[in-house]
C-alpha positions as CSV (number, residue, x, y, z in Angstrom):
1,X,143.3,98.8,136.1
2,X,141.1,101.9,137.6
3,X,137.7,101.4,137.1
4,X,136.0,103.5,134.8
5,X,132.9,105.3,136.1
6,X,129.9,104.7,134.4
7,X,128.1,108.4,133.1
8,X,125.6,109.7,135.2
9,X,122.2,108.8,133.5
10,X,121.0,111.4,131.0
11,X,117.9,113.1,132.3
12,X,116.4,113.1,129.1
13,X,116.8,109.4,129.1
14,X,115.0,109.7,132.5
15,X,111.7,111.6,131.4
16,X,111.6,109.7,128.0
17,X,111.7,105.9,130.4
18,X,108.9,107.6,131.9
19,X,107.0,108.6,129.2
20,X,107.0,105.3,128.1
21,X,104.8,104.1,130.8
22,X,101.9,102.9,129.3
23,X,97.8,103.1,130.3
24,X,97.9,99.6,130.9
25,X,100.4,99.7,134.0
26,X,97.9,102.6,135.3
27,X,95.4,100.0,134.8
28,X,96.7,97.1,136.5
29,X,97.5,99.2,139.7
30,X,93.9,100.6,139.4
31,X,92.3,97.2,139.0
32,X,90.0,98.7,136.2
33,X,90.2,98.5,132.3
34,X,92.6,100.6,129.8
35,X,89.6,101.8,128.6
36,X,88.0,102.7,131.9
37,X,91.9,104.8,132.7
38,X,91.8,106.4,129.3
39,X,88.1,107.7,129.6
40,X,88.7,108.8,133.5
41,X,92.2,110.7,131.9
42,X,89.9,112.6,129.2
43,X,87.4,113.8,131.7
44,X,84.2,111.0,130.4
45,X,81.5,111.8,132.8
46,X,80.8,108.0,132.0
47,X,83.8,107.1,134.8
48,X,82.7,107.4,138.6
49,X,84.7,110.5,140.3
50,X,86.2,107.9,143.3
51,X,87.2,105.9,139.9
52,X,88.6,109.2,137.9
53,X,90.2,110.6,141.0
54,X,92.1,107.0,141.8
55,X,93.5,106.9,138.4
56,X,94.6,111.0,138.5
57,X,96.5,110.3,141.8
58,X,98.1,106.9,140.4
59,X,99.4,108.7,137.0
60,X,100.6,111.4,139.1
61,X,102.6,109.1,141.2
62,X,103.9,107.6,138.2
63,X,104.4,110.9,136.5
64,X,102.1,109.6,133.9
65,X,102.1,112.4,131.0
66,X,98.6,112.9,130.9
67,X,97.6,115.1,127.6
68,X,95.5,118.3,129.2
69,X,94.4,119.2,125.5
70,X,92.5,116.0,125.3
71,X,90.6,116.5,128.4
72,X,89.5,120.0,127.8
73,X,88.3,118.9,124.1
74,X,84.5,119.0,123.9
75,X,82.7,117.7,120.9
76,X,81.6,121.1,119.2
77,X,85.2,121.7,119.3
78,X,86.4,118.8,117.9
79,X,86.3,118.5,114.3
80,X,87.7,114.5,113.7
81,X,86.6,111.2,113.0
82,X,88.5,108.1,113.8
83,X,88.5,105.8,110.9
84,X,90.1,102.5,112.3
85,X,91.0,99.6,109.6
86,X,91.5,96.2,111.7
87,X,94.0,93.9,110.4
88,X,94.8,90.0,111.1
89,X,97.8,89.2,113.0
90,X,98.6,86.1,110.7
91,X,98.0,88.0,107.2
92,X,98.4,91.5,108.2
93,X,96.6,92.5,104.8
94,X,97.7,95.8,103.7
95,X,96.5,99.3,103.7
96,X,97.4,99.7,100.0
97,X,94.9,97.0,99.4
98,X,92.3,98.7,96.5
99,X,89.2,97.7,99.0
100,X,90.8,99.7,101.7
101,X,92.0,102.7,99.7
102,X,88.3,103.0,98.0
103,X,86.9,102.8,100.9
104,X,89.1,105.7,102.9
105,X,88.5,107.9,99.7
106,X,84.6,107.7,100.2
107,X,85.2,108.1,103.5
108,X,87.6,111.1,103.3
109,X,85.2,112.6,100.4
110,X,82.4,112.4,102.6
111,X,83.9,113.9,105.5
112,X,85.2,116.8,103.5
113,X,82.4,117.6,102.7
114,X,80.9,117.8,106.4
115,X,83.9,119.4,107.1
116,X,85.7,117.2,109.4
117,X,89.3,115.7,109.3
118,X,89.7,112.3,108.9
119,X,92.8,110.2,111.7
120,X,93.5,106.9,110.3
121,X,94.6,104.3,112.6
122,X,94.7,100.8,112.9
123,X,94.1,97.2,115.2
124,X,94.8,93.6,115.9
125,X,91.1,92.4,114.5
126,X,91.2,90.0,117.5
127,X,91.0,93.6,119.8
128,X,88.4,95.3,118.0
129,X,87.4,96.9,121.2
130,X,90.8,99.0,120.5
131,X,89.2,101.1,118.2
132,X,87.5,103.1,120.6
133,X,91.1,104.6,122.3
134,X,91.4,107.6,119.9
135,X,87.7,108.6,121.2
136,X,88.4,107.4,124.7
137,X,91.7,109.9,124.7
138,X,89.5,112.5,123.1
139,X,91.0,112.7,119.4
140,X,88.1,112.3,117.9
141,X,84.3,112.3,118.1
142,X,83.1,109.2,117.2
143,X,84.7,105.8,115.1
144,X,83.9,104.3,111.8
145,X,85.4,100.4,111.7
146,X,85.8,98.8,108.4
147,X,85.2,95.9,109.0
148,X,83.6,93.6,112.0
149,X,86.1,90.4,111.4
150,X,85.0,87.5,113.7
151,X,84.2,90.0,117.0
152,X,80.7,90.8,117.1
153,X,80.6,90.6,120.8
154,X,83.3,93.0,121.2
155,X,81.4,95.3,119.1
156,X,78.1,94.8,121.1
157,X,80.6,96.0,124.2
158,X,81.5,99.3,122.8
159,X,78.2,100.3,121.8
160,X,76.4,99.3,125.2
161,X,79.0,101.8,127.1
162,X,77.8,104.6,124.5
163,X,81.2,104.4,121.7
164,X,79.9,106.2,118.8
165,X,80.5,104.0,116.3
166,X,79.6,103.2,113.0
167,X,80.9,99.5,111.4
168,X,81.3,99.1,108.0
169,X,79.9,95.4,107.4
170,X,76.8,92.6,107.8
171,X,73.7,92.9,110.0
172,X,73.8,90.0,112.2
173,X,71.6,88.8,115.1
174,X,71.4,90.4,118.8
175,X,73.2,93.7,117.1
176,X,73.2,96.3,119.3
177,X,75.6,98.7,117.0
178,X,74.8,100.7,113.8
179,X,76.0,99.2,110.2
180,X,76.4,100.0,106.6
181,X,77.2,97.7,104.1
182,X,76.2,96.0,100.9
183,X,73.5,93.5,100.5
184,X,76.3,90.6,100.9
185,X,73.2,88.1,100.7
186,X,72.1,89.3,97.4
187,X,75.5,89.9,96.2
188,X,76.2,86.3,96.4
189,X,72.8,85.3,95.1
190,X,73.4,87.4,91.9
191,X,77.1,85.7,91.0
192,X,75.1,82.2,91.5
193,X,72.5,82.8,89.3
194,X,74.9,84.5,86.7
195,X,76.7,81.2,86.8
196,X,74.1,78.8,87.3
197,X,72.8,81.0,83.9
198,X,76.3,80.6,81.6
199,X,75.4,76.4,82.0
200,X,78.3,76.4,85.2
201,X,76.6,73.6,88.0
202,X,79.8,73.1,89.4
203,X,80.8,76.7,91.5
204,X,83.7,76.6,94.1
205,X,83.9,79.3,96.4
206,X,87.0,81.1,97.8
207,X,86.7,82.8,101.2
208,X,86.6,82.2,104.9
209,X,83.0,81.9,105.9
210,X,83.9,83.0,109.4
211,X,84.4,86.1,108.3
212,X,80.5,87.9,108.8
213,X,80.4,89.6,104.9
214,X,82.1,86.2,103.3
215,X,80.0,84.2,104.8
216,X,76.9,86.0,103.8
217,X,78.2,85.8,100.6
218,X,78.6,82.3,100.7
219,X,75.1,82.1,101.9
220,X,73.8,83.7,98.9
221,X,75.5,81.9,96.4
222,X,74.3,78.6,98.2
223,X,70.9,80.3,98.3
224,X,70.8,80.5,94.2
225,X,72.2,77.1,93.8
226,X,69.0,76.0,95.9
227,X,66.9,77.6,94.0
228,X,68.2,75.6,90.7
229,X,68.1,72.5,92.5
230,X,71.7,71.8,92.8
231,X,73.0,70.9,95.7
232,X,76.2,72.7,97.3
233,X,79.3,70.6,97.1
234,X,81.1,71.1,100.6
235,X,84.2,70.1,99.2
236,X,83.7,72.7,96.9
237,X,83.8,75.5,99.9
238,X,87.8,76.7,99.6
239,X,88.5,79.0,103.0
240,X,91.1,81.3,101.5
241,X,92.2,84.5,103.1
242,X,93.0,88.5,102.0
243,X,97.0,88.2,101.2
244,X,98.4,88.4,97.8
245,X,98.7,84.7,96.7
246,X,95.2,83.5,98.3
247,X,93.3,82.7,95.2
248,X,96.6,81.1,94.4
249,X,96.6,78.6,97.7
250,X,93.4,78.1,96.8
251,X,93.1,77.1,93.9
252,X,95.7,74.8,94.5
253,X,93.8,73.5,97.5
254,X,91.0,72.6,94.8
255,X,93.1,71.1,92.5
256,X,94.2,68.9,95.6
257,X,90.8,67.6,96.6
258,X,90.0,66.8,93.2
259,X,87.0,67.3,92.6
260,X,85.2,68.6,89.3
261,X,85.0,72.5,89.0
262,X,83.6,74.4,86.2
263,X,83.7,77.6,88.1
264,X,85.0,79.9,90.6
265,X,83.4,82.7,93.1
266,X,85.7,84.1,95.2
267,X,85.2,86.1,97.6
268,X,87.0,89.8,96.6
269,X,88.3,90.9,93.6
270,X,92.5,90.5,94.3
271,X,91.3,86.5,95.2
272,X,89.6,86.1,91.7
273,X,92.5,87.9,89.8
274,X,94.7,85.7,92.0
275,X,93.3,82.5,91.0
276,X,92.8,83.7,87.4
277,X,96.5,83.9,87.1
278,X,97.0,80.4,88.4
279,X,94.8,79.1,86.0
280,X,96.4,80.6,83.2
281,X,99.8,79.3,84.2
282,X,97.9,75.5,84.6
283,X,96.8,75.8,80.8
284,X,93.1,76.2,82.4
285,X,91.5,78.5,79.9
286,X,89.3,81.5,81.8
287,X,86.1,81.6,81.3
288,X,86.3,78.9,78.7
289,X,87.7,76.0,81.5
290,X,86.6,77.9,83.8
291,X,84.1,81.0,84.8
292,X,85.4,83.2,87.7
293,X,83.6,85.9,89.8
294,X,85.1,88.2,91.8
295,X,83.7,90.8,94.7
296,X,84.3,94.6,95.8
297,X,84.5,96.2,91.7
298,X,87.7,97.7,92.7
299,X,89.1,99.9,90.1
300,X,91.5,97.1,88.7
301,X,88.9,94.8,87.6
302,X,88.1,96.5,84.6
303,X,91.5,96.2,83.3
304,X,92.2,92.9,84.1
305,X,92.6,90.1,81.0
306,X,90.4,88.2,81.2
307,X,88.3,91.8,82.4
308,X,86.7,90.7,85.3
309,X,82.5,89.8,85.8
310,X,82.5,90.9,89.8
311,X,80.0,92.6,92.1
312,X,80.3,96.0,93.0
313,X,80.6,97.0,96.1
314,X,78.5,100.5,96.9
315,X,81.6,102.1,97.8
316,X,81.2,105.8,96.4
317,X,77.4,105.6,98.8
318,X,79.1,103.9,101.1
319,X,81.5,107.2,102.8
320,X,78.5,109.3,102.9
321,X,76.4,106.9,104.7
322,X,78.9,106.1,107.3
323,X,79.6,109.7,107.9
324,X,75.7,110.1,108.0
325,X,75.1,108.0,110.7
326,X,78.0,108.6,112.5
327,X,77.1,112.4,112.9
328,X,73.4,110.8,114.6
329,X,75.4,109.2,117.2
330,X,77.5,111.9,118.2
331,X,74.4,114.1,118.2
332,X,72.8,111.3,121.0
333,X,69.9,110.3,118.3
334,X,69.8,106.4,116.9
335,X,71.2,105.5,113.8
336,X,69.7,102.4,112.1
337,X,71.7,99.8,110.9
338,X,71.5,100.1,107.0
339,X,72.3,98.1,104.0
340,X,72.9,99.0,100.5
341,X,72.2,97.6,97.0
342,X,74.9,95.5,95.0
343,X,74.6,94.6,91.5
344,X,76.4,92.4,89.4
345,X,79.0,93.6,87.0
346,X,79.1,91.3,83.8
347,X,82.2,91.1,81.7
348,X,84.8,88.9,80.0
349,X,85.7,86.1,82.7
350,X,82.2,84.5,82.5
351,X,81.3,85.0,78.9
């Protein structure tokens, strides 16, 4: 049989293989960081010219499609704010979660009003150094992360090259970038001593204490029990994560150990109604088997049955803030790390 002859390859085909090359080649051939190849490809005075001009000449070799409109963006031009929402790998919590869509609605609010646009992206929360590429490419002039997750360090890294970057979460030690975010400390403190006050001694918590804001909570909860002079159960500490059935796998967990319970503090809102559900479908009567406290006052909460006793998050302060001290960065002045007031929202699954 005649051999058929293969088409010749499509030259669209050609550019679009090219196209597809990636910073990270760039940077291997370079021997610096993505970061490094996507600041020299914007123009960042911050990159060395030998450094800028090696990368230039290696993603012309490579016919790299470098994006001109990018470079030539200045900040008085550029009217954008990266708001980055990290995600875990192993969960992948959603973006429609009620935390998240509060949050980007402050956020959105708040920017509107300052009249910027808003580009919503996301990253691996092991990477949070990520979240600098749409400022590093010259999208946009400065980041707001919800959200530190268990990379403080990483953080630390973007703010001592000059990121402007505002993180929505828990002041912790040797911080070198600017936060927002509730009193976690005094949120907890104020579902203990609710509980401690309805006659509960016996308080499970539901969360992973890793996590910087859980674990403050955590800390405050243990910080009213003290106070009472009970001491805090360790078996009573349930690590739980943010996916749908989490206060579900913990409760079970509980219910495993077997120890005694009287009540429940978890550590967001969809955890608490999670668990709330499991009870009922145990025949464990809420709040009369058991008390449950949830966190964040997402919308949701006060329609719940049994209507939810949670603390509210500052979320509608919260946009404003961010935006607040995101604009002092980008203007080259400091921006203090702040922290806002919580309070404790009383209703129908603790009384």
């Amino acid at each position: 049989m005649p051999k058929t002859t293969p088409p010749p390859p499509d030259a669209d085909s050609g550019t679009a293989q090219q196209r597809r090359l990636q910073m990270a080649d760039i940077a291997r051939l370079a021997g610096v960081s993505t970061s490094t190849v996507s600041r020299a490809l914007a123009g960042s005075k911050l990159i060395s010219e030998e450094t800028r001009s090696r990368v230039l000449e290696l993603a012309r070799s490579l016919k790299y499609n470098i994006n001109i409109g990018a470079q030539n963006l200045r900040r008085k031009q550029n009217r954008t704010v990266g708001v980055v929402v990290p995600y875990d790998p192993a969960t992948r919590q959603h973006l429609s979660d009620p935390f998240f869509l509060s949050m980007l609605g402050s956020l959105a609010d708040a920017l509107t009003e300052q009249g910027f646009d808003m580009l919503v992206s996301r990253v691996d929360a092991s990477e949070l150094d990520a979240a600098a590429a749409p400022f590093d490419t010259g999208r946009v002039i400065g980041i707001v992360l919800i959200g530190q997750w268990r990379h403080h360090d990483q953080l630390n890294q973007l703010a001592a090259r000059h990121v402007p970057i505002v993180v929505w979460g828990a002041q912790l030690p040797q911080q070198l970038y600017c936060t927002v975010g509730g009193d976690n400390v005094a949120g907890g403190a104020l579902a203990g001593a609710h509980l401690l006050a309805r006659g509960r001694r016996r308080i499970a918590f539901f969360g992973d204490i890793n996590l910087p804001e859980i674990g403050h909570r955590y800390a405050g909860l243990c910080q009213a029990l003290n106070e009472a002079g009970v001491t805090a159960d360790p078996q009573l500490l349930v690590p739980a994560g943010f996916v749908s059935d989490g206060g579900r796998l913990a409760v079970e967990e509980l219910l495993v150990r077997g120890v005694a319970f009287d009540a429940v503090f978890a550590g967001s809102d969809l955890m608490a109604m999670s668990a709330i559900n499991t009870f009922r479908q145990l025949g464990l009567d809420v709040p009369g088997r058991v008390a449950v406290v949830g966190y964040d006052d997402i919308p949701l909460s006060s329609y719940f049955h049994p209507p939810l006793t949670t603390v509210q998050q500052p979320i509608q302060d919260a946009g404003r803030a961010l935006v607040a001290s995101l604009l002092e960065l980008t203007e080259g002045r400091p921006a203090p790390s702040l922290q806002l007031p919580t309070r404790l929202i009383v209703r129908d699954s603790t009384v």
